[in-house]
C-alpha angles and dihedrals in degrees: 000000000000125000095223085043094062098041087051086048090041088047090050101044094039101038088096094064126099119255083248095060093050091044091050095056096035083061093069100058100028108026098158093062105079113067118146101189086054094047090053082055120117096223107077141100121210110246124202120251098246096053083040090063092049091054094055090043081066098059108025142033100251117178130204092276087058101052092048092045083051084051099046091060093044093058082046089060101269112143138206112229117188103220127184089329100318137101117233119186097223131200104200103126092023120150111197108204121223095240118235112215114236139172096276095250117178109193128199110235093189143319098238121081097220091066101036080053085051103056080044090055095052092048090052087048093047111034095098092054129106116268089231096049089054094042081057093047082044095047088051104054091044127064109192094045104083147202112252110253108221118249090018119127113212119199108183127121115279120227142166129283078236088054085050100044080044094056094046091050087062103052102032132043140205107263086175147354094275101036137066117189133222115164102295089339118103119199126197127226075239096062098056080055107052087048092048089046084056081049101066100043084055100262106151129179131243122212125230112199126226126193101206114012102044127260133300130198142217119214114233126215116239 
């Protein structure tokens, strides 16, 4: 299977754990990466994830899980520094999200790799950028997920961001690599990515029921 394919499947299925639970097993397999008194250094230069990966590749055996669960930090804030030589993953502007407990939904984005490595792609672009900035992009590409009104109380269900994208894979379809169709709606690869990005900082969603038209959402902040 791809190897895009199965980070993007490891970053969906896992984006729901604590940081602690990806450091702890990260430990295992690349123990010399985490230093704090390195990180709070002054000599060091801030490295992208990608060629941070690279960099680690070099030094250690690092599998698929691992390179979601990599993933998974950066989009929470953690950042690779390149010190005297050597790559250190850095908290220094991490958030860590109270994790809401949901079913354990998994859901399939698609069955072709272009567009698995897609997703993965907009995740990678965008993983650096402000929640709110991406829940606006969001908010713009998809109709029925709206903007909180102020001094509205909502009542409907809550549910994962993986129930959502569940639901949607029922009742739409892929007609092409760049657009996911549901009814006269269209969906980018970047979208899903933008939402599973929210995800994993522990943005959920909360239903509004219609009676006659079908539900929206609003997307709510960790």
């Amino acid at each position: 299977m791809d190897a895009n394919a199965l980070i993007l499947r490891n970053f969906i299925d896992f984006s729901n754990k604590t940081n602690q639970y990806f450091l702890t097993n990260l430990e295992k397999t690349i123990p010399d990466i985490w230093d704090d008194i390195e990180c709070m250094g002054e000599a060091k230069s801030k490295v992208s994830v990608v060629e941070g990966l690279k960099l680690v590749k070099r030094r250690y055996k690092i599998n698929n899980i691992d390179i979601a669960y990599i993933i998974i930090l950066a989009v929470r804030g953690y950042e690779f520094r390149n010190i005297t030589e050597r790559v250190f993953l850095c908290e220094e502007k991490a958030i860590f999200p109270s994790i809401e407990h949901f079913p354990p939904i998994k859901p399939k984005i698609a069955h072709d790799f272009e567009i698995k490595t897609a997703i993965l792609k907009g995740i990678i672009e965008i993983l650096e950028n402000e929640s709110d900035e991406i829940a606006q992009h969001i908010i713009e590409s998809v109709p029925e997920i709206l903007e909180k009104s102020y001094g509205v109380r909502y009542t409907g269900r809550f549910l994962s961001i993986n129930e959502w994208i569940d639901l949607k894979g029922k009742e739409g379809k892929w007609v092409s690599e760049d657009n996911f169709r549901i009814g006269n709606q269209s969906l980018t690869p970047m979208v899903f990515g933008n939402l599973l990005v929210l995800q994993a900082r522990g943005w959920h969603l909360q239903e509004i029921p219609e009676k006659f038209k079908g539900n929206d959402y609003l997307l709510i902040k960790a």
